[in-house]
FIPA-350167 format. One line per 3 residues: number of its first residue (from 1); for each residue x, y, z of N, C-alpha, C. Coordinates in steps of 0.2 Angstrom, whole numbers, plus 5000, padded with zeros to 4 digits. Each point is the difference from the previous one (the first is absolute). Layout:
FIPA-350167
NUM = X,Y,Z,X,Y,Z,X,Y,Z  ...
***
This chain:
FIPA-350167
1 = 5077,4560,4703,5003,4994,5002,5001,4995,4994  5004,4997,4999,5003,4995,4996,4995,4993,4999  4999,4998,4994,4995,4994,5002,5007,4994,4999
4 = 4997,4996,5007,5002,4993,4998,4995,4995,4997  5004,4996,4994,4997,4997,4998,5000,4992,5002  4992,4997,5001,5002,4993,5002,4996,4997,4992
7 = 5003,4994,4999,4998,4996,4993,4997,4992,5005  4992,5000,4996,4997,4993,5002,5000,4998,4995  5001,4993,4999,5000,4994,4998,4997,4993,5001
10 = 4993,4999,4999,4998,4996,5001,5002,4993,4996  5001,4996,5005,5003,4994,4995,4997,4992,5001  5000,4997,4995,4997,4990,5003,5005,4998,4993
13 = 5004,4995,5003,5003,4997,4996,5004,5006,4992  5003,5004,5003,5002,5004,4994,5007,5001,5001  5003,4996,4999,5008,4998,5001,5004,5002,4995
16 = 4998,4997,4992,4999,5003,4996,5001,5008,4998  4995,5003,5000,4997,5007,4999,5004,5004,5004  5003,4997,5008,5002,5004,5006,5010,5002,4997
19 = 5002,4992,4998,5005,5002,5000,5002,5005,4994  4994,5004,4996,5004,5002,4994,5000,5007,5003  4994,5001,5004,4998,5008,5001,5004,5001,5007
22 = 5000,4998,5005,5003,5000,5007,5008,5003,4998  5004,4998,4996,5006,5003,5001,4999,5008,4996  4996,5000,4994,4999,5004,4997,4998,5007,5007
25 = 4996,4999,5002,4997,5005,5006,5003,5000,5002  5006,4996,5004,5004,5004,5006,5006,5003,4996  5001,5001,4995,5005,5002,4997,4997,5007,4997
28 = 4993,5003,4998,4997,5005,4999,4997,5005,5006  4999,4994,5006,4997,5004,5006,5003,5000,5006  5006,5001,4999,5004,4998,5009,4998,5001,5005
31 = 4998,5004,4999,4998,5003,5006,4993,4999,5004  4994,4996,4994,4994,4998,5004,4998,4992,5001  4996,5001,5005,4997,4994,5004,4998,4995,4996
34 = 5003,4994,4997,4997,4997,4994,4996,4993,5004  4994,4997,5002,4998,4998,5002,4998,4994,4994  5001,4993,5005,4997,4996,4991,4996,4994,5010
37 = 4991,5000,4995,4996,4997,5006,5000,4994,4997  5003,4995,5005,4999,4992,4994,4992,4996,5002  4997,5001,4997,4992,4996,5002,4999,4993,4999
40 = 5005,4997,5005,4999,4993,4998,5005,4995,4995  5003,5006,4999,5003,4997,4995,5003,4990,5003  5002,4996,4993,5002,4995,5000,5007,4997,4999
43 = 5002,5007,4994,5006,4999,4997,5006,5004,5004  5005,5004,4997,5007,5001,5005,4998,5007,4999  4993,5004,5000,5000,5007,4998,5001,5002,5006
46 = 5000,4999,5007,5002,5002,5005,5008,5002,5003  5002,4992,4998,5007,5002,5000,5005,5003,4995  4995,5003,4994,5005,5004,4995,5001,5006,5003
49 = 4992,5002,5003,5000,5006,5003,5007,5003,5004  4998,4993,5005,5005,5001,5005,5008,5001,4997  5002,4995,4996,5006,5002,4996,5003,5007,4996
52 = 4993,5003,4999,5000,5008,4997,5001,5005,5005  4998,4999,5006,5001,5003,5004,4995,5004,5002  4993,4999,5000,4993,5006,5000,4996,4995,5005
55 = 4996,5003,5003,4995,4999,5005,4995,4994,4997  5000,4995,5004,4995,4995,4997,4995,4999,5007  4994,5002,4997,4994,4999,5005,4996,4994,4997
58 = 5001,4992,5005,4997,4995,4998,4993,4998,5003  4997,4997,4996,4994,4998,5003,4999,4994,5000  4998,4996,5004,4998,4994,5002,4997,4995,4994
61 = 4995,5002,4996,4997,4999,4996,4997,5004,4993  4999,4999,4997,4998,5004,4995,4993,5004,5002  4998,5007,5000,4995,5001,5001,4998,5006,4995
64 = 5004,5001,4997,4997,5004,4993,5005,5005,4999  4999,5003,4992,5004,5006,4999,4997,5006,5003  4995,5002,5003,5000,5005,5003,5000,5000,5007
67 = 5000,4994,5002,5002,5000,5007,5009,5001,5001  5002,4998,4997,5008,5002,4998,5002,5006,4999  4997,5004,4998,5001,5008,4999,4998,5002,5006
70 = 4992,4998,5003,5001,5004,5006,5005,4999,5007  5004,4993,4998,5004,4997,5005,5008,5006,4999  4999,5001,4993,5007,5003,5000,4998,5006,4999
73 = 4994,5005,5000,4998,5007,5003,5003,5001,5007  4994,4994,5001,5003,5001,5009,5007,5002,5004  5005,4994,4997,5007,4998,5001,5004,5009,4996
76 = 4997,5001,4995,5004,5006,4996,5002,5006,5007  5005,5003,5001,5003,5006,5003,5001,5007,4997  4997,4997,4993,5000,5007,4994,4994,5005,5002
79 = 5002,5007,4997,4993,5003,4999,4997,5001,4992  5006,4995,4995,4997,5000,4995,5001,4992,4997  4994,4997,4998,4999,4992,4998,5000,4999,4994
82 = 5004,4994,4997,4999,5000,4993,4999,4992,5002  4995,5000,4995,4998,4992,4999,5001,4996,4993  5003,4994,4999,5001,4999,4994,4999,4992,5001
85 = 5002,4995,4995,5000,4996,4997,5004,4994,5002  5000,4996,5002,5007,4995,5000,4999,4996,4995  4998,5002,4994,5002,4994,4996,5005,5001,4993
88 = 5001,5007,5003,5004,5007,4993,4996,5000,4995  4994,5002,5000,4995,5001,4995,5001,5010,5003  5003,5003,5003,5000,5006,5001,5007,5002,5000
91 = 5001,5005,4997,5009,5002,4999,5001,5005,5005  5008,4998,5004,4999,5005,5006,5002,5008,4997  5004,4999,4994,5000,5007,4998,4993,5003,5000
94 = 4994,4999,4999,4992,5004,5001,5002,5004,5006  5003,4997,5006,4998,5002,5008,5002,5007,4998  5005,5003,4997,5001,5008,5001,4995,5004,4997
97 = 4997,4997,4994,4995,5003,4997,4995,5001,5004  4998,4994,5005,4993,5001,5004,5003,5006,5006  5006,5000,5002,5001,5003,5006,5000,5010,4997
100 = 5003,5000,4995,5000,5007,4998,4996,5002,4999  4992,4996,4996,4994,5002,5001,4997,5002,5008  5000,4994,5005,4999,5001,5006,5003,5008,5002
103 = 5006,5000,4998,5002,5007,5003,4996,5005,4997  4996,5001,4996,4997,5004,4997,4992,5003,5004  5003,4997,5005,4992,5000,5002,4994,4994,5001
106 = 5001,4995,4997,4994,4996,4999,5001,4993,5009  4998,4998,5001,4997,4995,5006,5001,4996,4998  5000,4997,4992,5002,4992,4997,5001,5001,4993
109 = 5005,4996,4999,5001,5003,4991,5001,4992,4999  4995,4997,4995,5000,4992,4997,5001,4998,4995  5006,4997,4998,5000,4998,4994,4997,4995,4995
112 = 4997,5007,4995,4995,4995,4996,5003,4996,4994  4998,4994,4999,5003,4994,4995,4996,5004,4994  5004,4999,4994,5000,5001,4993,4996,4992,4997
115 = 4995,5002,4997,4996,4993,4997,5005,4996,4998  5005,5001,4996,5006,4995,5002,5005,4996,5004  4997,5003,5005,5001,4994,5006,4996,4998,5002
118 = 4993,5000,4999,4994,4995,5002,5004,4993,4999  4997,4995,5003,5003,4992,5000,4997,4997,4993  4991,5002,5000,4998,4998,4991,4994,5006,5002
121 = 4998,4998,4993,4992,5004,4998,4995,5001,5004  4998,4994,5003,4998,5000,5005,4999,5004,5009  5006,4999,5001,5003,5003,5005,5000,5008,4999
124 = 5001,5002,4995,5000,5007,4997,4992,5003,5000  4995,4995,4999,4993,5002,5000,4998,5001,5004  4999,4995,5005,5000,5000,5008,5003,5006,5002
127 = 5008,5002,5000,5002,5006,5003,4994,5005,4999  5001,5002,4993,4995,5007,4997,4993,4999,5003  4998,4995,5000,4994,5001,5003,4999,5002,5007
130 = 5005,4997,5005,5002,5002,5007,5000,5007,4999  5006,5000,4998,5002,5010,4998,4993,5004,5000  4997,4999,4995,4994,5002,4996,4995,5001,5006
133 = 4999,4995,5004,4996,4999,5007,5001,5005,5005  5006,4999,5002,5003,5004,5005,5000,5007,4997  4999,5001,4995,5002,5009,5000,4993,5003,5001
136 = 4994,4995,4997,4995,5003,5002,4999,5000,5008  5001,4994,5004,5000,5001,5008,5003,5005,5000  5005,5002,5000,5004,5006,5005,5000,5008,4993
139 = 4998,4999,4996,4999,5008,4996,5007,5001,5000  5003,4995,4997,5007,5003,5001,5005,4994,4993  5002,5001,4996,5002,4997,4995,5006,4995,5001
142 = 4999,4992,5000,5005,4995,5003,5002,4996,4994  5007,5000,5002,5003,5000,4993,5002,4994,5002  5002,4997,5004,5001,4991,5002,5001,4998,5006
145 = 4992,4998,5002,4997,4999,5007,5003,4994,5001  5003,4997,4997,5003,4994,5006,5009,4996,4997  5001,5008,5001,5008,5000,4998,5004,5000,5007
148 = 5005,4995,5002,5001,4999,5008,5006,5004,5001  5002,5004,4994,5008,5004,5002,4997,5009,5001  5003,5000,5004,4997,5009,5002,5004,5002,5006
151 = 4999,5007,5000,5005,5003,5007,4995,5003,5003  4999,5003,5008,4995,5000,5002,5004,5003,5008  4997,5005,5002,5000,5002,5006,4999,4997,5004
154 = 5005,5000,5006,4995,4991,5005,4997,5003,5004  5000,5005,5003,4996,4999,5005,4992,5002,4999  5001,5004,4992,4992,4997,4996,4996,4995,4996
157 = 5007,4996,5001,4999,4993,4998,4995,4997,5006  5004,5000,5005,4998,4997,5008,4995,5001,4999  4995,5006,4999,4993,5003,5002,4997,4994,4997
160 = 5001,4998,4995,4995,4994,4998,5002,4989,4998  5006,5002,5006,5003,4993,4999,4995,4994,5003  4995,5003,5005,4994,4993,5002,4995,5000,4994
163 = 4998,5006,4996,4998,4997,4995,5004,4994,4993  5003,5000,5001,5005,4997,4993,4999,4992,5003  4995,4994,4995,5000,4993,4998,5007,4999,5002
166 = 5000,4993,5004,5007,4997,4997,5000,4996,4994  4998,5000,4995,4999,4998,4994,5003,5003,4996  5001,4999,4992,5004,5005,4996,4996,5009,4997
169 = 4993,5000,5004,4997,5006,4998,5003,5007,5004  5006,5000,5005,5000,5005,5002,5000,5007,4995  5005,4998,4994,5001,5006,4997,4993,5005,4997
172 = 4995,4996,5000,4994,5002,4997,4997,5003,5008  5001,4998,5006,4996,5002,5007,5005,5007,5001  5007,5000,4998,5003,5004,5004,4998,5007,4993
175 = 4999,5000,4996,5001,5003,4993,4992,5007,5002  4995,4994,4999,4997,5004,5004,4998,5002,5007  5001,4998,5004,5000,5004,5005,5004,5005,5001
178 = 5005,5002,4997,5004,5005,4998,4997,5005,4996  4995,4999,4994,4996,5003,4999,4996,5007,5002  4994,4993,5004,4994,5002,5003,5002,5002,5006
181 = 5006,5001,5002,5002,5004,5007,5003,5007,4998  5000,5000,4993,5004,5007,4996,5008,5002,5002  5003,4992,5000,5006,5002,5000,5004,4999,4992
184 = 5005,5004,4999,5003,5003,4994,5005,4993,4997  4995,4996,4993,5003,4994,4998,5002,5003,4993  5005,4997,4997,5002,4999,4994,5003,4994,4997
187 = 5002,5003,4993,5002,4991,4997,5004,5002,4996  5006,4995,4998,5004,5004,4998,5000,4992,4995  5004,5001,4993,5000,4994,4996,5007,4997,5000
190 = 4998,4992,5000,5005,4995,5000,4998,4994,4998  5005,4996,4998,5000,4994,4995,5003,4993,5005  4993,4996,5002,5000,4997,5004,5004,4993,4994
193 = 5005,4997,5003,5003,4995,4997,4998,4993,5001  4999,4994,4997,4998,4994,4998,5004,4996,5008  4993,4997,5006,5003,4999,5007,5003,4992,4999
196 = 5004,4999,5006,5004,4996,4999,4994,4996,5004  5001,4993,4999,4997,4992,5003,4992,5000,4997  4996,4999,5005,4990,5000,4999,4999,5005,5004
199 = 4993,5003,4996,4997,5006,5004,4996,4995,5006  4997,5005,5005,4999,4998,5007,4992,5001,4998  5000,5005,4996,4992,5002,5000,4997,4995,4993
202 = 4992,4999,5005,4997,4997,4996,4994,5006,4997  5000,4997,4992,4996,5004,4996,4991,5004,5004  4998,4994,4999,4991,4999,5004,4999,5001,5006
205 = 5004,4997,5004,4999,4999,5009,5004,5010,4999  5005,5003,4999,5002,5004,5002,4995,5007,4995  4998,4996,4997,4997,5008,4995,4993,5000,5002
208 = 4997,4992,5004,4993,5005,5005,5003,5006,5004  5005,4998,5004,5001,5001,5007,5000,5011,4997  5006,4999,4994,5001,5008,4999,4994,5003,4999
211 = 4996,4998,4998,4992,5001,4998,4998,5003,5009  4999,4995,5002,4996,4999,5008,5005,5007,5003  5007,5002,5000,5002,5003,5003,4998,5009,4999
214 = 4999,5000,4993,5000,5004,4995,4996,5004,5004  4993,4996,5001,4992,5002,5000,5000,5002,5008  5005,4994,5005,5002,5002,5006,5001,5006,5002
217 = 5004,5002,4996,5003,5006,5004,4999,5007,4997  4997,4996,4995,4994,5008,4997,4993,5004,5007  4996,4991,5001,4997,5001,5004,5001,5003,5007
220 = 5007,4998,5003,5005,5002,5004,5000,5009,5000  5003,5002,4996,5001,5005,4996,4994,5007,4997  4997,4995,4998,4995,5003,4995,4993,4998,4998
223 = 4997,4998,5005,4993,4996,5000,4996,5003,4992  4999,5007,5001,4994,5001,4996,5004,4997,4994  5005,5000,4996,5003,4997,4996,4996,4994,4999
226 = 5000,4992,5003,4998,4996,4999,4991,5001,5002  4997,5003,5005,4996,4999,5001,4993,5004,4995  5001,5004,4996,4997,5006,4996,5000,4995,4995
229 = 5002,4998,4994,4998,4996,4995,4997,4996,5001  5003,4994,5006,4994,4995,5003,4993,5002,4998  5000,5005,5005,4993,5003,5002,4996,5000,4992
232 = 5003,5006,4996,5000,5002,4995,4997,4994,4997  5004,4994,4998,4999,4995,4996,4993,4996,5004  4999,5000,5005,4990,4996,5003,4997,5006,4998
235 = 5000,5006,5001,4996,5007,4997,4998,4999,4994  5005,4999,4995,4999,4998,4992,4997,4995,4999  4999,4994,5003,5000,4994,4998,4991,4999,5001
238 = 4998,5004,5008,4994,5002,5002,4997,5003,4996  5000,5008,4998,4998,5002,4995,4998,4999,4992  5006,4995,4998,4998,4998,4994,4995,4993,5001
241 = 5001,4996,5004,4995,4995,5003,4994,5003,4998  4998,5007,5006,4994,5003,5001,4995,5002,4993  5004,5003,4997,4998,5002,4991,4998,4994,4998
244 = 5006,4994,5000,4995,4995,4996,4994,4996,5002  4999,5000,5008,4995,4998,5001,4994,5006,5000  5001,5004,5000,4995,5006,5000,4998,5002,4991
247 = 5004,4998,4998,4997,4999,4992,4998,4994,4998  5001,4995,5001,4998,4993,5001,4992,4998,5003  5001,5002,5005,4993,4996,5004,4999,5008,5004
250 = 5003,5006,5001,4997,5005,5003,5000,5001,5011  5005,4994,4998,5001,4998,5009,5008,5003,5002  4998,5003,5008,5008,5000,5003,5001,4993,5004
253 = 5006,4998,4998,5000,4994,5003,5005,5000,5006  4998,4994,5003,5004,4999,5008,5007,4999,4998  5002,4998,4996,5009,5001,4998,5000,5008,4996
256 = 5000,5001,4998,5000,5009,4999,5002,5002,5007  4995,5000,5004,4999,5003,5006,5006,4998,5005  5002,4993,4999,5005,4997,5003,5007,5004,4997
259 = 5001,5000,4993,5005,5002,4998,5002,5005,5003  4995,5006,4999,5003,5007,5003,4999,4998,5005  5000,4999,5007,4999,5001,5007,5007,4997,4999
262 = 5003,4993,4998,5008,4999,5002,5003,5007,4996  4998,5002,4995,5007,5005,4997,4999,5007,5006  4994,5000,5002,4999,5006,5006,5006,4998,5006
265 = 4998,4994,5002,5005,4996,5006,5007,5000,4999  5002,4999,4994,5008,4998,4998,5002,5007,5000  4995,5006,4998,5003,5008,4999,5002,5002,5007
268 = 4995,4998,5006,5000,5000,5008,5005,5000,5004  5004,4993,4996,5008,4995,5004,5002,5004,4995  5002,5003,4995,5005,5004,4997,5000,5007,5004
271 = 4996,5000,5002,5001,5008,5003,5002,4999,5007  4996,4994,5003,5004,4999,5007,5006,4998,5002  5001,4998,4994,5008,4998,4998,5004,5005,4999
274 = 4999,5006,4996,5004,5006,4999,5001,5001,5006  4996,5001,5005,5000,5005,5004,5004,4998,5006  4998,4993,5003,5005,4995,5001,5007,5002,4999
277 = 5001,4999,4994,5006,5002,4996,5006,5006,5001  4993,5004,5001,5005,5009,5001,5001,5000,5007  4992,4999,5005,5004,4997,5009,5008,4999,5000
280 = 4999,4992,4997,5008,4997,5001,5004,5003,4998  5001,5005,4995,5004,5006,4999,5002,5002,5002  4993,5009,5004,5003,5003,5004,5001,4999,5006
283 = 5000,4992,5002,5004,4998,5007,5005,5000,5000  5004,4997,4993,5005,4998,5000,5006,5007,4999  4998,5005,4998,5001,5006,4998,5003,5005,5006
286 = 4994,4999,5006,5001,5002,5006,5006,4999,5004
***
């Protein structure tokens, strides 16, 4: 069977960004669903759409970039979704690259940014360290956990759309869950270009949330992951404690004793949590 393809576009005020790339796509993809979700917008992003001729799904109010994507999951009639950019920080010529990969087999092929499209230094840091994070949650190598251009399967996409923040952390919820479900990702290289107006995402307020999501859906995923170090680290902490008071003064002390009983408790919830974990599985399985 033939895949059609639907293209989401999440958009807030990107009028700008829309008009460069909107014609470019209909002149590369005739044939697919090009889907632009306007989140509020203020400015004429909406009616450019409509002058291009492509599906505009409007929202009342602003309520985030991942809530936009799962508005235009929803809306999409493809059984293949590529999600990109409206600010033409993503070039539509990638789209074949990621689709030729997906043909090869894989469930999401992501386009990963060359350190020269990082916005500065910083934002490059941050990435790697995400990256970095994430590959030890899912035991699986992530080459750029919060790249928002990617082509993807939909209706294994769906499997995890009420997970996905409406915030800008989906690409980091959807990345791994895709993992740790063992469905077949890749990444293919591309050079993210200098975005048109102000970025939406803030440095601090958005780089807890990647963090908080990271450990979410590891714990989600993969308990013993986060709960085994925990543990590990009151274990340690107890026992060196216990040496130095038992060469010190020759006592075991009541914080010793406390230390290990939490690191024995935290090992208790990781394990309950696994098992938890695999339940939820083979339910869902059945």
């Amino acid at each position: 069977m033939q895949n059609k393809l639907s293209i989401i576009i999440p958009a807030k005020n990107e009028e700008a960004g829309l008009a460069k790339i909107l014609p470019k796509l209909r002149t590369l993809f005739t044939d697919a669903e090009i889907i632009v979700v306007d989140d509020g917008s203020t400015d004429g992003t909406a009616d450019l759409c409509r002058s291009q001729q492509v599906t505009v799904v409007s929202h009342p109010y602003s309520k985030g970039n991942g809530a936009a994507v799962k508005t235009g999951a929803r809306a999409a009639t493809g059984n293949v979704l590529v999600f990109m950019d409206a600010d033409s920080q993503h070039n539509p010529d990638d789209i074949q690259t990621l689709l030729s990969r997906l043909d090869q087999g894989y469930d999401m092929v992501v386009g990963a940014r060359s350190g020269g499209s990082q916005a500065n230094i910083g934002r490059w840091w941050a990435n790697s360290l995400y990256n970095r994070l994430a590959s030890w949650m899912v035991n699986q190598n992530v080459e750029d956990l919060t790249s928002g251009f990617r082509a993807v399967k939909a209706d294994k996409f769906r499997e995890f759309i009420h997970l996905l923040p409406n915030g800008f952390s989906y690409p980091t919820t959807i990345t791994m869950s895709f993992f740790r479900a063992g469905y077949s990702v890749a990444y293919v290289p591309i050079h993210a270009s200098k975005r048109r107006g102000a970025s939406h995402i803030q440095p601090i307020r958005d780089g807890v949330r990647f963090f908080l999501i990271i450990f979410k859906i590891g714990a989600l995923y993969s308990p013993m992951k986060l709960f085994v170090p925990i543990s590990f680290s009151f274990f340690l902490t107890g026992l060196f404690y216990y040496i130095y008071t038992f060469v010190t003064s020759g006592r075991f002390t009541n914080m010793s004793a406390l230390l290990f009983s939490v690191s024995v408790l935290i090992f208790l919830i990781g394990l309950v949590s696994e098992q938890i974990t695999m339940l939820l599985y083979s339910g869902k399985e059945k």
